[in-house]
C-alpha positions in Angstrom: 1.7 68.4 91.3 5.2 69.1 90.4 6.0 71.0 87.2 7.5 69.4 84.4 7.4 69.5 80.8 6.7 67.2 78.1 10.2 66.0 76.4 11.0 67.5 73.1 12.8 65.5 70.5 16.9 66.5 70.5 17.0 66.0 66.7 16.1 69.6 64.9 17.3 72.1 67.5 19.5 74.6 65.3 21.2 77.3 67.9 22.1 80.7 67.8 24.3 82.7 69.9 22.4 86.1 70.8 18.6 84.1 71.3 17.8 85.0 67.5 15.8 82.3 66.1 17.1 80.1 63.9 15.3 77.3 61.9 14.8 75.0 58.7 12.2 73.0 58.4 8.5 72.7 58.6 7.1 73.5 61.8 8.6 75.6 64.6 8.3 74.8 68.6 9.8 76.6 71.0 10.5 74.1 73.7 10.5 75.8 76.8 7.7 77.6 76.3 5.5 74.8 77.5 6.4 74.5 80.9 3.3 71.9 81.2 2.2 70.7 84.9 2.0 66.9 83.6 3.6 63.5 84.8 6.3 63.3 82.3 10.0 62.9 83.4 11.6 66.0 82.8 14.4 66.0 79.9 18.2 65.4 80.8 18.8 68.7 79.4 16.6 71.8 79.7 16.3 74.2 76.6 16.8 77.7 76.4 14.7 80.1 75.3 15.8 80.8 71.6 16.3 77.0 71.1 13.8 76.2 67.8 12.8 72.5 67.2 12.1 71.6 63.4 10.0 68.2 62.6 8.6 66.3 60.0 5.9 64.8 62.1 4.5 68.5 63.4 5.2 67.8 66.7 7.5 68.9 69.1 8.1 65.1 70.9 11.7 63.5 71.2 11.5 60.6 68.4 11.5 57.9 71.5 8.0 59.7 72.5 6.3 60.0 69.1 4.5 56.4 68.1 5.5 56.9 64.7 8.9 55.0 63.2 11.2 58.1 62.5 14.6 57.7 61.0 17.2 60.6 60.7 20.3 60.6 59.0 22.5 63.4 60.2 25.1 65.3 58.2 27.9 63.2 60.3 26.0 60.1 58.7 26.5 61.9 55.4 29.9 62.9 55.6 31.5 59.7 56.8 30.0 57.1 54.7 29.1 56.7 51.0 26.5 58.5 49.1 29.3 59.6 46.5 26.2 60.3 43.8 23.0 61.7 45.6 21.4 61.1 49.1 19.0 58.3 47.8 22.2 56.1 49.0 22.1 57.1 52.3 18.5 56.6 52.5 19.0 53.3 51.4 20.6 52.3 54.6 17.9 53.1 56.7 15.4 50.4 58.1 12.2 49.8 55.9 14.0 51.7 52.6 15.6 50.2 49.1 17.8 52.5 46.6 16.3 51.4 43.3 19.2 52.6 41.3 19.5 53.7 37.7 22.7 54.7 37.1 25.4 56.4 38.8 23.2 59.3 40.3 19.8 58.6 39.6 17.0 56.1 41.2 14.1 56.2 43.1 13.7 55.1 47.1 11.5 52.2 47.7 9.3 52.7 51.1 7.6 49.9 52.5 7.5 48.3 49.7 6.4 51.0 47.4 9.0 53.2 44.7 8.3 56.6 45.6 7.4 57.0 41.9 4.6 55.6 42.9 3.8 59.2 44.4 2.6 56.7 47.9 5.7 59.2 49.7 6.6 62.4 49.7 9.6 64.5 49.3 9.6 68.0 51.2 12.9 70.0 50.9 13.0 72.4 54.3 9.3 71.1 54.9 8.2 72.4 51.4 6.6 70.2 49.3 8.8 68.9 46.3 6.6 68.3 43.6 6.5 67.0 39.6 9.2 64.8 39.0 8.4 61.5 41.5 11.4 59.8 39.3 13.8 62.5 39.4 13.3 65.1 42.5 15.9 63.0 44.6 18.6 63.9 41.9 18.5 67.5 42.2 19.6 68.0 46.0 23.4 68.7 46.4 24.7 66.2 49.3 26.9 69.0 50.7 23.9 71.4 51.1 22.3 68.9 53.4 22.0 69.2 57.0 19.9 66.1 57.8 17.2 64.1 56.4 14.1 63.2 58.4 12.0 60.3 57.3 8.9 59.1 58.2 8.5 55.3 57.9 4.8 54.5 57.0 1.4 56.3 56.9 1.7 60.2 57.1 -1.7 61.0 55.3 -3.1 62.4 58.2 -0.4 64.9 58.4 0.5 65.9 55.2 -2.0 64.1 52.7 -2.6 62.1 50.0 1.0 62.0 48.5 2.1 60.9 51.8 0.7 57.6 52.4 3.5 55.7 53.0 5.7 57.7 54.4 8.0 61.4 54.3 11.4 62.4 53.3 12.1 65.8 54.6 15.6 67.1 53.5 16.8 70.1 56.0 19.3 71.9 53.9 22.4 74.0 55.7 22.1 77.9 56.8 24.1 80.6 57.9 24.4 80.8 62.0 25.3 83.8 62.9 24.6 86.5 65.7 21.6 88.6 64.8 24.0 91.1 67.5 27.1 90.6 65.4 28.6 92.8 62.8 28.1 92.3 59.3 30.6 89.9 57.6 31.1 87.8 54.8 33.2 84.9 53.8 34.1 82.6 51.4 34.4 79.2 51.8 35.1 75.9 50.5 32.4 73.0 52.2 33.8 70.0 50.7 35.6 68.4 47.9 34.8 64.4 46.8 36.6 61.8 44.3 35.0 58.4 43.8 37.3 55.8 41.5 34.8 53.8 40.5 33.0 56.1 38.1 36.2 58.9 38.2 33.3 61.5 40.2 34.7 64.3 41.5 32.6 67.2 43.3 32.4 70.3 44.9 30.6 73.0 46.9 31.8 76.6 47.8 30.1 79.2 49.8 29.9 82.7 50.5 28.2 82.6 54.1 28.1 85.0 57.0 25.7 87.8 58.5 24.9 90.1 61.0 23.1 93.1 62.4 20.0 91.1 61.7 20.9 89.4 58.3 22.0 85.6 57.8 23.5 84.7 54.4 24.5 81.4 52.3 25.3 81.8 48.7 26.4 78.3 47.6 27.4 76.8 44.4 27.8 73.0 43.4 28.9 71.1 40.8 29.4 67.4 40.6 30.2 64.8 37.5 31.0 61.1 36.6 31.6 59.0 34.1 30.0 55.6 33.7 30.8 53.3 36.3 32.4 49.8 36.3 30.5 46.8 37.2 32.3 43.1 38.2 30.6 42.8 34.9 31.8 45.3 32.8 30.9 49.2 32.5 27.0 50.3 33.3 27.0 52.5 30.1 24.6 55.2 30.1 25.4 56.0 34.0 27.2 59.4 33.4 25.9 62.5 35.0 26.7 66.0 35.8 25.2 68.0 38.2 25.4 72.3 39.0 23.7 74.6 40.5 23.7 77.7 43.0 21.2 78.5 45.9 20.8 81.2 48.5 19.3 81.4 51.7 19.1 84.7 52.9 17.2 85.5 56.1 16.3 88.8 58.2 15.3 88.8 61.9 13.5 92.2 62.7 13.6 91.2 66.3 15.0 87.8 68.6 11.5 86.2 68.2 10.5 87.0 64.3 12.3 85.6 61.3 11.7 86.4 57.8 13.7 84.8 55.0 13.6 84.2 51.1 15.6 81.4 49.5 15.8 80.0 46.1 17.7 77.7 43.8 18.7 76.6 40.7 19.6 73.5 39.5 20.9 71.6 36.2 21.2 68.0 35.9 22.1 66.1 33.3 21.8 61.9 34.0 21.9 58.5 31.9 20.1 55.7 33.3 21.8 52.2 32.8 19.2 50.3 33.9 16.0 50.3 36.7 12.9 51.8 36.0 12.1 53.1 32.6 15.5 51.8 31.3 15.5 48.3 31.4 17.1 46.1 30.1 19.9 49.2 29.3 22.2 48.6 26.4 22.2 47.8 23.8 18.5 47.5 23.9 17.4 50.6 25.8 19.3 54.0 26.8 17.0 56.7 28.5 19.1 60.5 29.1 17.6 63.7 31.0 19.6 66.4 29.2 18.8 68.3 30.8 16.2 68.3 33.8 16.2 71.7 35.2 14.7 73.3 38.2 14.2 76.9 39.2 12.9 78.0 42.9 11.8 80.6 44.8 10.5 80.7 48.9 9.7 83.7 50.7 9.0 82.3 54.5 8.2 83.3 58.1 9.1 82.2 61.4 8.2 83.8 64.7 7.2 82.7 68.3 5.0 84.4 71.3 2.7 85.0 68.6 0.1 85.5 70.9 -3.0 83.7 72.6 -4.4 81.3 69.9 -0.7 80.2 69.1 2.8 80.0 70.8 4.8 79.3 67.6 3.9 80.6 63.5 5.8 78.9 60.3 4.5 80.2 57.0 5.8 79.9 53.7 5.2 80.6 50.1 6.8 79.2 47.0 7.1 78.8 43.5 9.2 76.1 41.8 9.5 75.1 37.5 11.1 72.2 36.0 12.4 71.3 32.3 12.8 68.3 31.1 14.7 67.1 27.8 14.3 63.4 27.6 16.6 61.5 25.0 16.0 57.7 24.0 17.6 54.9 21.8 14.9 52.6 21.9 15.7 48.9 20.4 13.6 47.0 22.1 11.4 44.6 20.2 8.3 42.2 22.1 10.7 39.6 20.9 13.4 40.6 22.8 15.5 40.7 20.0 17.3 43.2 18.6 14.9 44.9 15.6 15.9 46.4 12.0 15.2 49.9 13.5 16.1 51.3 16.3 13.2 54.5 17.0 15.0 57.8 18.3 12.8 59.8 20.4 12.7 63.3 21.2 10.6 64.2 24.5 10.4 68.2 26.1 8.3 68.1 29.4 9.1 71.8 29.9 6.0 71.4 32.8 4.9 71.1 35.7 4.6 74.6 37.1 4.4 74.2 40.9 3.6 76.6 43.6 2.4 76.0 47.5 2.9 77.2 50.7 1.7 76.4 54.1 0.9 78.1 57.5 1.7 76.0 60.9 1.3 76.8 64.6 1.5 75.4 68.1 0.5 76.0 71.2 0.4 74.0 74.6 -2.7 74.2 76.5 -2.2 72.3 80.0 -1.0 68.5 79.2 -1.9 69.0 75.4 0.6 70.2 73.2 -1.6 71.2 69.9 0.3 71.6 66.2 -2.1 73.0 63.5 -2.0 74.5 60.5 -3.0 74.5 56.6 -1.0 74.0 53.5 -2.2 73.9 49.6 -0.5 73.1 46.4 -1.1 73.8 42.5 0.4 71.5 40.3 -0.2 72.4 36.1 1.4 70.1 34.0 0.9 71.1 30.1 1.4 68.4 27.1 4.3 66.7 26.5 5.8 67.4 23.2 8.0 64.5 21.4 9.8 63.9 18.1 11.2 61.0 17.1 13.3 59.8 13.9 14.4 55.9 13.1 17.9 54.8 12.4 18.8 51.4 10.5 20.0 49.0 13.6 23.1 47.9 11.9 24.4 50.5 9.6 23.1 54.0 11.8 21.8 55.1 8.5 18.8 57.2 8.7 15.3 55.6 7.6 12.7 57.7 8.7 13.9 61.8 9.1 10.6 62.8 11.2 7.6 60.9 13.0 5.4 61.6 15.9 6.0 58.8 18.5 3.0 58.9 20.1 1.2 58.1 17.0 3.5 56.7 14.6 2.0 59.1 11.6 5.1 61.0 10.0 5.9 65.0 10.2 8.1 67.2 8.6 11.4 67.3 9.6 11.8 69.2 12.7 8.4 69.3 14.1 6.9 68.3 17.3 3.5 66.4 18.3 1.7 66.7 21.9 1.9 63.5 23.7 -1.2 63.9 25.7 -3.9 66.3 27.5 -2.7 68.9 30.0 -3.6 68.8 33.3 -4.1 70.5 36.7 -4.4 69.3 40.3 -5.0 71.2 43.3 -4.8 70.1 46.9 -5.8 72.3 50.0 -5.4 70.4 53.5 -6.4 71.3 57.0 -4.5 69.3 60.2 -5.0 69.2 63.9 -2.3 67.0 65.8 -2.5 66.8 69.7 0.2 65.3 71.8 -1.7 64.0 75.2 0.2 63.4 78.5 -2.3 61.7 79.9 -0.8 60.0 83.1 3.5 59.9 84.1 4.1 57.0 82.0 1.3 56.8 79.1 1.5 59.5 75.8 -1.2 59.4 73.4 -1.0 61.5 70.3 -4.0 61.8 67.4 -3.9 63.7 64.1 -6.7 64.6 61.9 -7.0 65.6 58.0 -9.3 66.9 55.1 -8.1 67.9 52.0 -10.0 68.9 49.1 -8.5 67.8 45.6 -10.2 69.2 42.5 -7.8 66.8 39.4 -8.8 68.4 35.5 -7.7 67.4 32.4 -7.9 70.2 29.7 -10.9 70.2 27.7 -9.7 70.5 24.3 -8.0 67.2 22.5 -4.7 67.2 21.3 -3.9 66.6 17.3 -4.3 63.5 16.4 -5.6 61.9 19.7 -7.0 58.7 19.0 -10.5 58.0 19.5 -10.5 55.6 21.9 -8.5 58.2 23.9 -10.7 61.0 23.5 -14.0 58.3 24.5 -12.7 57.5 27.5 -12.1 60.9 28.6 -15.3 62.0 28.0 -17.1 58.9 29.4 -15.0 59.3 33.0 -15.5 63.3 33.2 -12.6 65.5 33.0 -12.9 67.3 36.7 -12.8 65.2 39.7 -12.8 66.4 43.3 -11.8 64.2 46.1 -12.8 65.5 50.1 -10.9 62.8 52.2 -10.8 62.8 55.9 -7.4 61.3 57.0 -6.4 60.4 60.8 -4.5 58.6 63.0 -4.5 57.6 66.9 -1.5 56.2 68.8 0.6 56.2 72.1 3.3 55.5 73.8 3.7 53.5 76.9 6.7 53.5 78.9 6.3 50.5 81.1 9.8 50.0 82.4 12.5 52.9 83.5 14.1 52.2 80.0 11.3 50.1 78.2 8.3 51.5 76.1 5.8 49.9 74.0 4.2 52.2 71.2 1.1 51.5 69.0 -0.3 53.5 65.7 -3.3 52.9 63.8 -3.3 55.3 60.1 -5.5 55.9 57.5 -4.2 56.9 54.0 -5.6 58.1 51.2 -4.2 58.6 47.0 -5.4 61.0 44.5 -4.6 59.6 41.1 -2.5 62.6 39.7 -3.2 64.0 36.9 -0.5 62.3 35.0 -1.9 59.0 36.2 -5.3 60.1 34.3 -4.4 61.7 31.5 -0.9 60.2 30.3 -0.9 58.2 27.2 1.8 56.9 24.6 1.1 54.6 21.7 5.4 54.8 20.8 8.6 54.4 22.7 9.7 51.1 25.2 6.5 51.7 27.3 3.9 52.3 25.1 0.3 53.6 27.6 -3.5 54.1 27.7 -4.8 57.1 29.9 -7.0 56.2 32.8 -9.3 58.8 33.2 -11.6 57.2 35.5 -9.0 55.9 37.7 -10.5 55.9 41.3 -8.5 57.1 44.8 -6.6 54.2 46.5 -7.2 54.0 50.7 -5.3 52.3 53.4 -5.1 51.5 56.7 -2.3 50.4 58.7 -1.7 49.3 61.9 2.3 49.7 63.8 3.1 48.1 66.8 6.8 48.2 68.2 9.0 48.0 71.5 11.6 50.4 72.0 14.6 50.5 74.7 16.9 53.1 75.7 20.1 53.5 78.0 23.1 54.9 77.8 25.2 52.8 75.7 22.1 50.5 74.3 19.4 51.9 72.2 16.7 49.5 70.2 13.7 49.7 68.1 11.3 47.1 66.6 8.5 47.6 64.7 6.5 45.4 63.0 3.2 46.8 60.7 0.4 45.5 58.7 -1.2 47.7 55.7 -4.2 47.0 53.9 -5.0 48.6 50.5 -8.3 49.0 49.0 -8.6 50.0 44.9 -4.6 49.8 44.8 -3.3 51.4 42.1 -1.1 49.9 39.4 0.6 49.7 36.2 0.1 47.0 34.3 -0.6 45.5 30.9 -3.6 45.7 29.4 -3.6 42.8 26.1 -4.2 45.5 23.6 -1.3 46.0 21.4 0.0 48.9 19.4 0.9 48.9 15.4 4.6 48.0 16.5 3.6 44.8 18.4 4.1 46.2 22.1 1.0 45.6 24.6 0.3 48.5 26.3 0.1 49.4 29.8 -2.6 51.3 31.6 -3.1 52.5 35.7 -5.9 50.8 36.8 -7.0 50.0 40.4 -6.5 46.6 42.2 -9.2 45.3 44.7 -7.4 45.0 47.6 -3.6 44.4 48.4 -1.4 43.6 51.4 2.1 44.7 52.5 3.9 43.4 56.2 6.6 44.2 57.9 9.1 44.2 60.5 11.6 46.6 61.0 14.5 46.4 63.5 17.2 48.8 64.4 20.1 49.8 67.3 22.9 50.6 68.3 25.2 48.9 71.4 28.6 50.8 73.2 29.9 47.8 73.5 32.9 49.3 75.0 34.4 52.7 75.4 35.9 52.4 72.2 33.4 49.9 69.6 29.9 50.8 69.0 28.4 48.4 66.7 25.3 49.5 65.0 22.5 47.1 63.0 19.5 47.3 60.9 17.3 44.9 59.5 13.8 44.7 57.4 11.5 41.8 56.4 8.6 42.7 54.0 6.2 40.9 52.5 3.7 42.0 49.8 0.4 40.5 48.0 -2.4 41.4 45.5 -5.0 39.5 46.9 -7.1 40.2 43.9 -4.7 37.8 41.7 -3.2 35.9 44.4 0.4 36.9 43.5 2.9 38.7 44.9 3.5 42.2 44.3 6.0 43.5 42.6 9.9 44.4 43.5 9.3 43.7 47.4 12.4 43.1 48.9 13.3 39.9 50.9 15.3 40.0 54.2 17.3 42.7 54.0 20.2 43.1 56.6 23.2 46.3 57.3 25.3 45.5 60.3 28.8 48.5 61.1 31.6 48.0 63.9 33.1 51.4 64.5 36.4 51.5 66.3 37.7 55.8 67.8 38.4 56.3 71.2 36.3 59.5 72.7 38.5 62.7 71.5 40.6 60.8 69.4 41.3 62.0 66.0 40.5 59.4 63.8 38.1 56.3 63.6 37.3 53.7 61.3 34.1 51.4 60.6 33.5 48.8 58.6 30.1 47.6 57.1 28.7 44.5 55.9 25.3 45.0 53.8 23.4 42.7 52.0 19.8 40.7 51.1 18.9 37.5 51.1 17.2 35.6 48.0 14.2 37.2 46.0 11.8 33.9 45.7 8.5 35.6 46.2 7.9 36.9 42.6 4.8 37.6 40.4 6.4 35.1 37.6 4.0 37.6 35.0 7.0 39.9 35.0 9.7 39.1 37.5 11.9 36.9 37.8 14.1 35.2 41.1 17.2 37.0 42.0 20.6 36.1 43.9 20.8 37.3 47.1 23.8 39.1 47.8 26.5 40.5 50.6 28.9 43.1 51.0 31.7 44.8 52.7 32.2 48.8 52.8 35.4 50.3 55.1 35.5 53.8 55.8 37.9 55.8 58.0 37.4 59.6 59.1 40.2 61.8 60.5 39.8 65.6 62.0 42.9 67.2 60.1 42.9 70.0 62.8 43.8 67.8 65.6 46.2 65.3 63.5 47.9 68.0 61.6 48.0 71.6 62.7 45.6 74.5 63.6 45.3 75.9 60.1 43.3 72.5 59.5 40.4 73.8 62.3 37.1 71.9 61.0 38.3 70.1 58.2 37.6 66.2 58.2 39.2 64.0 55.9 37.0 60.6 54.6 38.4 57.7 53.5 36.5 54.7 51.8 36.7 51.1 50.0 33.3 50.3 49.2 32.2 46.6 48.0 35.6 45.6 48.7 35.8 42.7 47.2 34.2 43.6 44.0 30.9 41.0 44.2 27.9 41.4 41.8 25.1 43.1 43.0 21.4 43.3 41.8 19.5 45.4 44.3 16.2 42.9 45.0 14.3 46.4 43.6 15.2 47.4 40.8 13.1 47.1 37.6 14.3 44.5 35.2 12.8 43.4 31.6 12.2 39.5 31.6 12.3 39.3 27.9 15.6 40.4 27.8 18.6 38.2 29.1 18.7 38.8 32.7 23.2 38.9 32.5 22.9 42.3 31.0 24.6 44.4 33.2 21.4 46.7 32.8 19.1 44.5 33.5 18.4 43.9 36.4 21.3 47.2 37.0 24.7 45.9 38.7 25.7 47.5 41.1 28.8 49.8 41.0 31.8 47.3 41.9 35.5 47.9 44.0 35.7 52.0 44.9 37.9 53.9 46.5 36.5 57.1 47.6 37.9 60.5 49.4 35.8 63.1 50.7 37.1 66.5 52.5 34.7 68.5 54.6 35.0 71.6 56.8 32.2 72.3 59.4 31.6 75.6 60.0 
């Protein structure tokens, strides 16, 4: 039989001059090592040793050979399009994903039908777990520091566990490349400045970079700030931010086929939320700040390959990551929907969770199996919540009540604080095997197998105060649980034509309530909650079917899925009330639920110089338990770009038209029907080296008119109030109107 080996995905490979290796990311294959005697066609372009492939699905396939729906956004996506706040814009864009915005930076991604507050997908910043914040952990990555997102559409359980189950967002930040050979430099550098008009953002990212005999160094620091944006109906107030940081990546390679490297960051955000989740219906009702949320983090890591007979490739990594939390709210809200004689000021520090992890990954290719493998853990501690609140006269501002607990309601002295709830602790260590079959020329079939063992506790001793009904259900449900899930999937890909393939994937998932889900509980504020201590483990299973064709100047990909959900989890009322009239909420677990799909995406050459690129999703969602619909599921959703440059030209320009189609399938409990919507976005992109002069080398300039012609937009997924007056611009959030934005980057 002829030698050949088994394709490896083009997306990942990060280069380096000398053959030192050079990676970001989770798991580590060298390519040509596997020089595999099976039927597979042999890739276009053969890698060199030294080449290191970086993936979010731990495998080393080419997307078009994995049967899992991968998206990547690369940093030429990022640079020449929008995403003037955060990245969750650019995620947005992509087949099967919503930006559920809150105000100018902040909001959550909604995959498959699912917020990833949910905790149903996970976040992994250079394939390390980003943990305690499922609201907020998008808001703290610096656009310029990115190198490319991976994503995962649908079930990854089975590779990285229960906070997975609907799918991963892996965020591969930039590094120094360098010579391991070369001699040691440094140099400072400016990676890109930004304005946006329609909030007056402007942003910014320097560098010290460089390396050499051995060493590879980035020093980087960020800063970015807005004001509130303007809306075709009016300003979304609360949406100010400002965002800073710095973060180094450092890295040593001892020899060409070992890598060790220690990285760590520190960022401080400060955001308003206008509207969406835990903000609606915005102001004057509602105004929810982080000032500020910080985060602090520290990675030591390992790379190396030839390790030796049991594996061809090693990734380890330890780290250690803290965030602070100062939550500010002027709460008005009444269960009338009115505005009430007092509005309640709370107070809330989350100076918590405490977060550390690491993982250890390997491959190796044993005849037509390529085998990835490897165990990761997490700790997660999360102690109480402390809050203060004081009350205000609506009308006048004039002080009414100088000190009261808002979890209780029961007055303090002036100045003190009250916990908000039991501390908590969850741990999670996982095993994985994934192996990557060539089983004949044309067929691939891949499988991936899981356990994890999650031990969830809630501290033993009651807070001050807690009310008895609290402190009966905790001891009725048991304050340890430990959940031993075994997670898998089976698929394959079948090319049946020279440019044709169908693929196939059957998942199961699996959800640990977190310990906030348990143990959380507020009788005060705008969403007033009952712990759920005996809150069970939600499963799923979902089947994926798609085609897929390739050529030169055509590429497509369909998929279409179907998820079942057994003991769903929720948040939902309960028909108990508090003193204050509000009926609280509680996570509790739904029988069964549905979610379907279809998922469609390509891009055409129509001729040398237009490639027009599309995207569409349909997904539909049910609680079969009640018979409605779930909640905040898009409708038809549609993002179609022409992009005009001739090969080596210059300059190019693209425009985009995005939009949705009517919301109509609503639970009428607590949604109601919303406008579709369409839009237009122009962007144009010039390389200032070529158009102006040589002391321009690597700069790009971006121009862009985004919604140009100002429509009124209400994302189908973002959280309104329905006892509030659905023409607040808060509620559901309008999106930003008219911008103009300009964006200079050098690439270096």
């Amino acid at each position: 039989m002829k030698e050949r080996k088994l394709r490896c995905r083009d997306v990942g490979f990060e280069r380096q001059s000398s053959g030192g290796l050079k990676s970001s990311g989770l798991l580590l294959a060298l390519v040509s090592a596997f020089p595999f005697p099976v039927g597979a066609q042999t890739a276009k372009r053969d890698v060199r040793l030294g080449e290191i492939f970086v993936s979010t699905t731990k495998s080393a396939l080419q997307n078009e050979d994995s049967p899992r729906a991968i998206s990547v956004i690369t940093k030429e996506d990022l640079q020449s399009q929008g995403a003037g706040g955060g990245i969750q814009e650019a995620l947005g864009a992509l087949p099967g994903v919503e930006f559920a915005r809150t105000g100018g930076l902040g909001g959550q991604i909604v995959l498959r039908g699912f917020s990833s507050s949910t905790q149903r997908s996970m976040l992994a910043v250079d394939g390390d777990r980003f943990r305690g914040r499922s609201v907020l952990e998008l808001n703290m990555i610096d656009p310029f520091s990115v190198e490319r997102i991976e994503v995962i559409r649908g079930p990854a359980s089975a590779i990285w566990g229960a906070d997975a189950m609907n799918g991963v967002v892996n965020v591969i930040t930039r590094r120094a490349r360098v010579s391991r050979d070369a001699p040691f430099s440094l140099d400072a550098k400016i990676r890109g400045v930004e304005y946006n008009s329609v909030n007056n953002m402007h942003a910014g990212r320097a560098e010290v970079i460089g390396g050499g005999n051995g060493f590879d160094v980035q020093i980087g620091v960020n800063y970015r700030k807005a004001d509130d944006y303007r809306t075709p109906k009016g300003m979304a107030e609360n949406s100010r931010y400002e965002s800073k940081g710095i973060d180094f990546r450092v890295g040593y390679s001892p020899t060409a086929k070992t890598h060790f490297e220690l990285a760590g960051r520190y960022q401080d955000v400060t955001t308003g939320r206008a509207g969406g989740l835990g903000a609606a219906p915005g102001s004057p009702y509602l105004k929810v700040s982080e000032d500020p949320i910080k985060e602090k983090y520290l990675k030591l890591g390992v790379e190396s390959r030839e390790v030796g007979a049991w594996a061809d490739t090693l990734d380890a990594s330890f780290y250690v990551r803290k965030l602070e939390t100062d939550i500010y709210q002027h709460n008005a809200t009444s269960p009338t929907g009115a505005l009430p004689a007092n509005t309640a000021h709370p107070h809330i520090q989350a100076d918590t969770p405490t977060v550390y992890g690491g993982r250890v990954n390997a491959t190796k290719g044993i005849g037509d199996h390529l085998l990835a493998y490897g165990v990761d853990f997490y700790n997660e501690n999360f102690n109480s919540r402390r809050a203060r609140a004081y009350s205000t006269n609506t009308s006048t501002g004039v002080v009414v009540n100088p000190s009261m607990c808002p979890v209780s309601g029961t007055s303090m002295s002036v100045g003190a604080w009250c916990l908000m709830e039991r501390g908590t602790e969850q741990t999670n260590i996982g095993v994985h095997i994934n192996d990557d079959w060539q089983a004949t020329q044309n067929l691939l079939l891949s499988g991936t197998l899981r356990f994890d063992m999650i031990k969830t506790v809630i501290d033993k001793n009651p807070i001050p105060n807690e009310n008895p009904n609290v402190t009966q259900a905790i001891d009725a449900a048991g304050r340890t649980r430990t959940d031993r899930p075994v997670t898998g999937s089976l698929g394959g890909v079948w090319k049946f034509a020279p440019r044709w393939s169908a693929v196939a994937n059957v998942s199961e998932g699996f959800l640990a309530p977190s310990g906030s889900m348990r143990a959380t509980s507020s009788f005060g504020g705008s969403s007033p909650s009952l712990p759920a201590p005996g809150l069970k483990p939600e499963r799923s299973t979902v089947a994926e079917v798609g085609v897929r064709y390739a050529a030169e100047d055509l590429r497509l990909n369909l998929t279409a899925y179907h998820s079942r959900y057994r003991d769903l989890i929720v948040y939902r009322k309960t028909g108990i009330f508090n003193g204050a009239g509000f009926e609280l909420s509680q996570y509790e677990n739904v029988a069964s639920a549905r979610i379907d799909g279809v998922e469609f995406d390509g891009q055409w050459r129509v001729a040398k110089p237009w490639l027009l690129r599309g995207a569409f999703t349909l997904t539909r969602g049910k609680d079969k338990t009640s018979g409605e619909p779930l909640e905040a599921i898009a409708p038809l959703t549609a993002r179609i770009s022409a992009r005009y440059g001739v090969e080596g030209a210059p300059w190019h320009i693209e425009g985009v038209v995005r939009g949705a189609a009517k919301r109509t399938r609503i639970d009428p409990a607590t949604e109601r029907k919303r406008p579709g919507h369409l839009a237009l976005d122009i962007f144009a992109s010039a390389d200032l080296g070529q158009m102006l002069d040589a002391s321009f080398k690597h700069w790009k300039a971006v121009f862009g008119i985004q919604n140009v012609f100002n429509q009124t937009i209400r994302n189908p997924v973002v959280a309104e109030n329905i006892r509030y007056s659905n023409q607040l611009v808060g509620n559901p959030l309008v999106e930003p109107g008219r911008s103009f934005m300009l964006r200079l980057v050098q690439d270096y």
